[in-house]
C-alpha positions as CSV (number, residue, x, y, z in Angstrom):
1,X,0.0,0.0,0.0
2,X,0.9,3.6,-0.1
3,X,1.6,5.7,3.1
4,X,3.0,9.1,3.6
5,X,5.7,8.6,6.1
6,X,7.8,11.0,8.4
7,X,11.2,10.7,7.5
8,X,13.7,13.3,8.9
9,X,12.3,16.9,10.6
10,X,10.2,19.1,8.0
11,X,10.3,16.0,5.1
12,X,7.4,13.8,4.4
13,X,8.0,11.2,1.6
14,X,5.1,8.5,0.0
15,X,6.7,4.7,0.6
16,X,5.3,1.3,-0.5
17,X,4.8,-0.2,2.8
18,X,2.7,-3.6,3.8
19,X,-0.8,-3.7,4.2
20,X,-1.5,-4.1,7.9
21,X,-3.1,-7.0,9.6
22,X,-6.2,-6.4,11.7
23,X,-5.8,-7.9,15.1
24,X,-8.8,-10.5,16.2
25,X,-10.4,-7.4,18.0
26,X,-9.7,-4.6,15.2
27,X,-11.1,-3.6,12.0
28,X,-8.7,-2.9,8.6
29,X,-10.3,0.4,7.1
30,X,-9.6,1.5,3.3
31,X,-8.5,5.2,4.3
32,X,-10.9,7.8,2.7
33,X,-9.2,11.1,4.4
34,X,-7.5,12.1,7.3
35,X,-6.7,15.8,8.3
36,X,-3.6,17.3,9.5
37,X,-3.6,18.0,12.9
38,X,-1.4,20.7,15.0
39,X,0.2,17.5,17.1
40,X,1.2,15.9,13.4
41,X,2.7,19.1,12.3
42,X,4.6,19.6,16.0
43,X,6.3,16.0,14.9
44,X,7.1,17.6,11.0
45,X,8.9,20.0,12.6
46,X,10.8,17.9,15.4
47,X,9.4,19.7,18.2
48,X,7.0,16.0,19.4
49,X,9.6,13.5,20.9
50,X,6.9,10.5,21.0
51,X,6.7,10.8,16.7
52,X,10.1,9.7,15.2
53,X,11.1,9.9,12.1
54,X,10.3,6.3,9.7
55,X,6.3,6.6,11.6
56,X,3.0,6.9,9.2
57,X,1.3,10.2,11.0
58,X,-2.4,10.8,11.4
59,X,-5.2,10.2,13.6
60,X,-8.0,12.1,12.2
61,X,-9.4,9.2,9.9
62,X,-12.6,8.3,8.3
63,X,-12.0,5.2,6.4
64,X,-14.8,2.1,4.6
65,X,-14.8,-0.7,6.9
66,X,-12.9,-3.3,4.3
67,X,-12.5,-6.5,7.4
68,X,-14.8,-7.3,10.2
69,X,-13.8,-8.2,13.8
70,X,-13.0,-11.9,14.3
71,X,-14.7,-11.4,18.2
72,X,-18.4,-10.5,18.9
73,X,-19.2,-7.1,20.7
74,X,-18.0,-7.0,24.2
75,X,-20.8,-4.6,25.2
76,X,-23.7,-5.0,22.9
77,X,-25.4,-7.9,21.0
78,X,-23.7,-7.0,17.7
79,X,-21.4,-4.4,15.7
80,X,-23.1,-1.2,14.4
81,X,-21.0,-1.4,11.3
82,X,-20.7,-3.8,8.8
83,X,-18.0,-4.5,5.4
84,X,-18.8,-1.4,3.1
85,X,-19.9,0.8,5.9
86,X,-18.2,4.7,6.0
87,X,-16.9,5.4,9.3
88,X,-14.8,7.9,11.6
89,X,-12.3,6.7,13.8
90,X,-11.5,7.3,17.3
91,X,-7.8,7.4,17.2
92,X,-7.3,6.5,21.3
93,X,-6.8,3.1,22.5
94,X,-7.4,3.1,26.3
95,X,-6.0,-0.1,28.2
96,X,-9.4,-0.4,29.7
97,X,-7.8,-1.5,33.0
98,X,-6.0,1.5,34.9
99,X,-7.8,3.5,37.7
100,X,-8.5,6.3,34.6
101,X,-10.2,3.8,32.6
102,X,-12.0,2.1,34.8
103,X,-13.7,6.1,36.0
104,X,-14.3,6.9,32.3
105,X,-11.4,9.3,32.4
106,X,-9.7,7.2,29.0
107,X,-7.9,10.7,28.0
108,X,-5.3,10.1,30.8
109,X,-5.2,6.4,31.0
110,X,-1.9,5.0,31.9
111,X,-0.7,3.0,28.8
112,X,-3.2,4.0,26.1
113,X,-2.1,4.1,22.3
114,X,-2.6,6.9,19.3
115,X,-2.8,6.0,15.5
116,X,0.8,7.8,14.4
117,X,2.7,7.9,17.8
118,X,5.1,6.2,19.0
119,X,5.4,2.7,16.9
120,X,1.5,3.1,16.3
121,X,1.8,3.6,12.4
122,X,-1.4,6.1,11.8
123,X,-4.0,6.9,8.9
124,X,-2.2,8.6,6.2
125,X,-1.6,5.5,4.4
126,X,-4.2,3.6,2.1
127,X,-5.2,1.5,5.2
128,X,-5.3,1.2,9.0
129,X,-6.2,-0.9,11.3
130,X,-7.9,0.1,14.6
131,X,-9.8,-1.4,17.7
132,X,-13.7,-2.5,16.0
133,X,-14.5,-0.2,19.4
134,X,-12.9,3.0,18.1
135,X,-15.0,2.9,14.6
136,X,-18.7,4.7,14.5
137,X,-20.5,5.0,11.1
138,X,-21.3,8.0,9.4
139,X,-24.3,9.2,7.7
140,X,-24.2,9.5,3.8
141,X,-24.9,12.9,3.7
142,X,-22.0,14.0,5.7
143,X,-18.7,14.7,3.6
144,X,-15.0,13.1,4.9
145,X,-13.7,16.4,4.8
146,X,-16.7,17.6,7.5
147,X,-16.3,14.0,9.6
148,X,-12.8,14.6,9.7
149,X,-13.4,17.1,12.1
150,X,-14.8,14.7,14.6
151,X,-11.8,14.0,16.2
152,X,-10.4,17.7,16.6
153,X,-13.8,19.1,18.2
154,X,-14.1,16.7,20.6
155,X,-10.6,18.0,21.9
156,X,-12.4,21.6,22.3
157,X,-15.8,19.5,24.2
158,X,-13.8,17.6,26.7
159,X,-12.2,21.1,27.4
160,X,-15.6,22.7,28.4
161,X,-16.4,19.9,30.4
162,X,-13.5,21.6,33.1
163,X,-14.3,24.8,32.9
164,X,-15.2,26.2,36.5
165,X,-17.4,28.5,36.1
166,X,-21.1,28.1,36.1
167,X,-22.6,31.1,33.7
168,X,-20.4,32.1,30.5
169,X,-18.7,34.6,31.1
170,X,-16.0,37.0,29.1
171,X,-13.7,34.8,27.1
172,X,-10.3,34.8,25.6
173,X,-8.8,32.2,23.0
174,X,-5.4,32.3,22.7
175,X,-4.9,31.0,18.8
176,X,-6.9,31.5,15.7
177,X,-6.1,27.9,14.5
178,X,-8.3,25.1,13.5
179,X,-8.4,24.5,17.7
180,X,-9.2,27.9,18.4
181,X,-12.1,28.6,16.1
182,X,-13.4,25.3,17.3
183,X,-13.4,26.6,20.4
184,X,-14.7,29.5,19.5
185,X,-18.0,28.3,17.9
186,X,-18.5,26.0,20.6
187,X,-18.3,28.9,23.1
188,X,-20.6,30.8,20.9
189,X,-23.4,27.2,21.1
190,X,-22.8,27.6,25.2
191,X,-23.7,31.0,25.7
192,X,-20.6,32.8,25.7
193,X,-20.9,36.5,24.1
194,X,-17.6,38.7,24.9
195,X,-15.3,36.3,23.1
196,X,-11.3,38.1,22.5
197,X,-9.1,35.5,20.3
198,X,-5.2,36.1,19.7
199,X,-3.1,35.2,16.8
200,X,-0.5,36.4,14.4
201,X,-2.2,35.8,11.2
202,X,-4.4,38.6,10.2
203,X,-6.2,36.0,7.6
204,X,-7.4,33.8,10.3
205,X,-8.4,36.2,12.6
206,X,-11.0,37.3,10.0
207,X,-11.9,33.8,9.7
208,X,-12.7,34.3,14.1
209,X,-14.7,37.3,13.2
210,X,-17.2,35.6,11.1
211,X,-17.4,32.9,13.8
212,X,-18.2,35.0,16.0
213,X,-15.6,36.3,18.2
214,X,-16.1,40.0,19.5
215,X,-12.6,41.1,20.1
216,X,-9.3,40.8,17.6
217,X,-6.1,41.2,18.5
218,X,-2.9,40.8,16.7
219,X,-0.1,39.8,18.7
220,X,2.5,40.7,16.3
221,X,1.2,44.6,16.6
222,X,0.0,45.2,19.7
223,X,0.6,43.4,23.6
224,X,-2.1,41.3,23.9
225,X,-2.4,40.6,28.0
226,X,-2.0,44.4,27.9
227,X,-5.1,44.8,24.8
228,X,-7.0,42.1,26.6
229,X,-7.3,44.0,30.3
230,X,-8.1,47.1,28.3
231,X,-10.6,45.2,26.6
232,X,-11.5,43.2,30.2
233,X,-10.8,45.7,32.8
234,X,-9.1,43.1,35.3
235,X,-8.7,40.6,32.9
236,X,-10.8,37.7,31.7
237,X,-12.9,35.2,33.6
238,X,-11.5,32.6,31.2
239,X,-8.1,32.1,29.1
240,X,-8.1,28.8,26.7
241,X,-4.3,29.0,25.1
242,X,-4.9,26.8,22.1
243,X,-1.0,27.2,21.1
244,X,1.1,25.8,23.8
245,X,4.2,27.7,23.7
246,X,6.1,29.7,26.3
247,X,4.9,33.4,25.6
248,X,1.2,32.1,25.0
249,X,1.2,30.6,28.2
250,X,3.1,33.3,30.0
251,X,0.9,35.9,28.6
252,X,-2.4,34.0,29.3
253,X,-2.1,33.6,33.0
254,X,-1.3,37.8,32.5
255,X,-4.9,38.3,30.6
256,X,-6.6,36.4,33.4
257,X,-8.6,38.3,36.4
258,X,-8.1,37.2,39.5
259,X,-9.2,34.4,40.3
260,X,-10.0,33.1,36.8
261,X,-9.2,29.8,34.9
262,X,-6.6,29.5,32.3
263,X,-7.1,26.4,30.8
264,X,-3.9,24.6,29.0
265,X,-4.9,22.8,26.0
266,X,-1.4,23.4,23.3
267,X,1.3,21.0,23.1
268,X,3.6,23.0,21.1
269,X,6.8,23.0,23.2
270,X,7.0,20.7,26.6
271,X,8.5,23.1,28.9
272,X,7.6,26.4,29.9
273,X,8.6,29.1,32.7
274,X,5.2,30.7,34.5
275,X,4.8,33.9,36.8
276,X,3.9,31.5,39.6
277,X,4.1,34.4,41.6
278,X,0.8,36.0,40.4
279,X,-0.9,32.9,39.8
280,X,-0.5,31.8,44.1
281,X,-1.2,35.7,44.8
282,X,-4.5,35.7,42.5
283,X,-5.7,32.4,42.9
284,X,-5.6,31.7,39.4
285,X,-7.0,28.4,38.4
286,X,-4.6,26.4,36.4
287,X,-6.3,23.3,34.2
288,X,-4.4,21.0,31.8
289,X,-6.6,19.4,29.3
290,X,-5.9,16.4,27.1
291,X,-7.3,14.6,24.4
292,X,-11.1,13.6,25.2
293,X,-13.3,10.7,26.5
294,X,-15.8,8.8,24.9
295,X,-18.8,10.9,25.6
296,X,-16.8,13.7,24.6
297,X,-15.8,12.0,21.1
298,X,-19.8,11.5,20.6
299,X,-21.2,15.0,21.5
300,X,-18.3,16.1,19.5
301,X,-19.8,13.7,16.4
302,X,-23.5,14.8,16.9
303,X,-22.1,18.2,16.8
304,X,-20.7,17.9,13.8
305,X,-23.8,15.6,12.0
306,X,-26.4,18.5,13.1
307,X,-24.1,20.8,11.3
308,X,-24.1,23.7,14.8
309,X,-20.2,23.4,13.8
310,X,-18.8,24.2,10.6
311,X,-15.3,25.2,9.2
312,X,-16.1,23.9,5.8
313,X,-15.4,26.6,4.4
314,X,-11.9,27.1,5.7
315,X,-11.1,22.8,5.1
316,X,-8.9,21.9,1.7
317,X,-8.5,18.6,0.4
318,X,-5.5,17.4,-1.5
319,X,-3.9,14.0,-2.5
320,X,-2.0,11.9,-0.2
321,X,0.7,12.1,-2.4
322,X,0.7,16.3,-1.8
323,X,1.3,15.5,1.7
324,X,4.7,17.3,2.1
325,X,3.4,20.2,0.3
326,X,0.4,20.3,2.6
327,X,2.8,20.0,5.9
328,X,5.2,22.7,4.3
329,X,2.4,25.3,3.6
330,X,0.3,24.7,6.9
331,X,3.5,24.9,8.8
332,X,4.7,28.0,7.4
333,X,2.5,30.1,5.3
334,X,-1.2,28.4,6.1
335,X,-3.5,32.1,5.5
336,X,-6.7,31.4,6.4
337,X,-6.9,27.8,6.0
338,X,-7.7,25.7,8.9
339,X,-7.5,22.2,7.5
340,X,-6.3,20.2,5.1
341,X,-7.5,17.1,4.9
342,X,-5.3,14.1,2.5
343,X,-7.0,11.9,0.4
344,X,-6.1,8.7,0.4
């Protein structure tokens, strides 16, 4: 088969590699289209020690159910799916046994695995093969490029679910990517009105102004924590940095009011030096979140099915075989796309 494979930092090359065999309790999907996500483009550019170069990236899949499990259903009287059937793919594979597991919580399970991380070959290839638990058919009127999207919303759900405060309140995204404007038109469903969102791209900010967001500001001009308590006399209730490196979470816990949550969702670089100082002194409320949880993967799927979430618009699709291209231009001159999603 063909896969797009990670070869040395900022090179992507298509291989002939073998077709992989479906475990008794897996399913071997014919790849449709998987996306590009932030995480895949943090191990293009060497920055994600868990993806090595010689590993087949990508995790946001929707494939045709080509093989069957050779075991029934553990949980219900048969499989919802059958050969032929289109389908989106939840890329996490808990262990099912840890304390985590066991309290629904399979985000931070102790030994779970991720199509494209580690040795866990991933999706942009002609064909995967996943857990028959981790598959959930699609309806025919909803495109790959729109199911696609599955997977990154229910990254942006799961992070609602730990948010503190009870009434929406003013809201600032830090990040106009494809997490951000998630984010943002989820915020937007729950209530929230006085929505700021930070970035350096002036193209994709426009793209958070026709989603909805209230307040624009352009790091690269202006001091953001400095625009934002202008903007939020005190600072914001809430701070979501959807970026993950050091000045975006320096200057989010600066754009926070006292007592407010800033919630950690970007993996861009591991390790980051924090005015701890200011967040004992104003009780700020400091929340890690990762990945999502079952429930979260499904609201995130209805969500998407009903159509309430949407970045169509802002979604390419190219060849599998463009892959490097697509990697090279999201990771350094993207404009106002969000994603790009390779057909396989």
């Amino acid at each position: 088969m063909r896969a797009l494979v990670y070869v040395e930092k900022e090179r992507m090359q298509m291989e002939a590699r073998p077709k992989p065999t479906a475990a008794p309790d897996q399913v071997l999907l014919r790849v449709l289209g998987t996306g590009i996500c932030g995480s895949d483009m943090a191990g293009f550019l060497g920055l994600s020690p868990r993806r090595q170069p010689g590993l087949v990236l990508g995790h946001e899949a929707v494939g045709i159910v080509e093989q069957m499990p050779q075991i029934a259903h553990p949980f219900q009287e048969s499989w919802s799916f059958k050969v032929g059937d289109r389908v989106v793919v939840n890329p996490i594979t808990p262990c099912g046994k840890c304390e985590a597991c066991r309290t629904g919580h399979i985000n931070i399970c102790a030994s779970w695995k991720l199509l494209g991380l580690d040795r866990v070959d991933g999706a942009f290839a002609d064909y995967v093969a996943i857990a028959a638990t981790n598959v959930f058919p699609l309806p025919e009127d909803l495109p790959d490029h729109k199911a696609a999207m599955i997977e990154p919303l229910a990254n942006g759900v799961h992070l609602f679910t730990l948010i503190q405060a009870r009434q929406p309140g003013t809201l600032v995204i830090y990040g106009a990517g494809t997490q951000g404007c998630l984010m943002l038109s989820l915020a937007r469903i729950l209530g929230y009105r006085d929505i700021a969102i930070v970035d350096l791209n002036e193209d994709r900010l426009q793209v958070a102004r026709e989603l909805g967001a209230k307040h624009l500001i352009n790091a690269g001009s202006t001091n953001a924590p400095s625009e934002i308590n202008r903007v939020f006399p005190g600072g914001a209730d809430i701070v979501i940095d959807a970026h993950g490196n050091q000045a975006v979470r320096s200057a989010c816990v600066s754009s926070v009011r006292k007592g407010g949550q800033v919630l950690l969702l970007g993996l861009h670089e591991v390790s980051s030096t924090i005015d701890f100082a200011a967040v004992v002194r104003n009780e700020i409320q400091l929340q890690g979140s990762y990945a999502f949880t079952a429930l979260d993967f499904a609201r995130s799927k209805a969500l998407i099915e009903s159509g309430d979430i949407d970045l169509s618009r802002w979604t390419e699709i190219a060849p599998l075989e463009s892959g490097h291209e697509a990697f090279t231009r999201l990771t350094k001159s993207p404009g106002a796309t969000m994603k790009i999603v390779l057909s396989s």
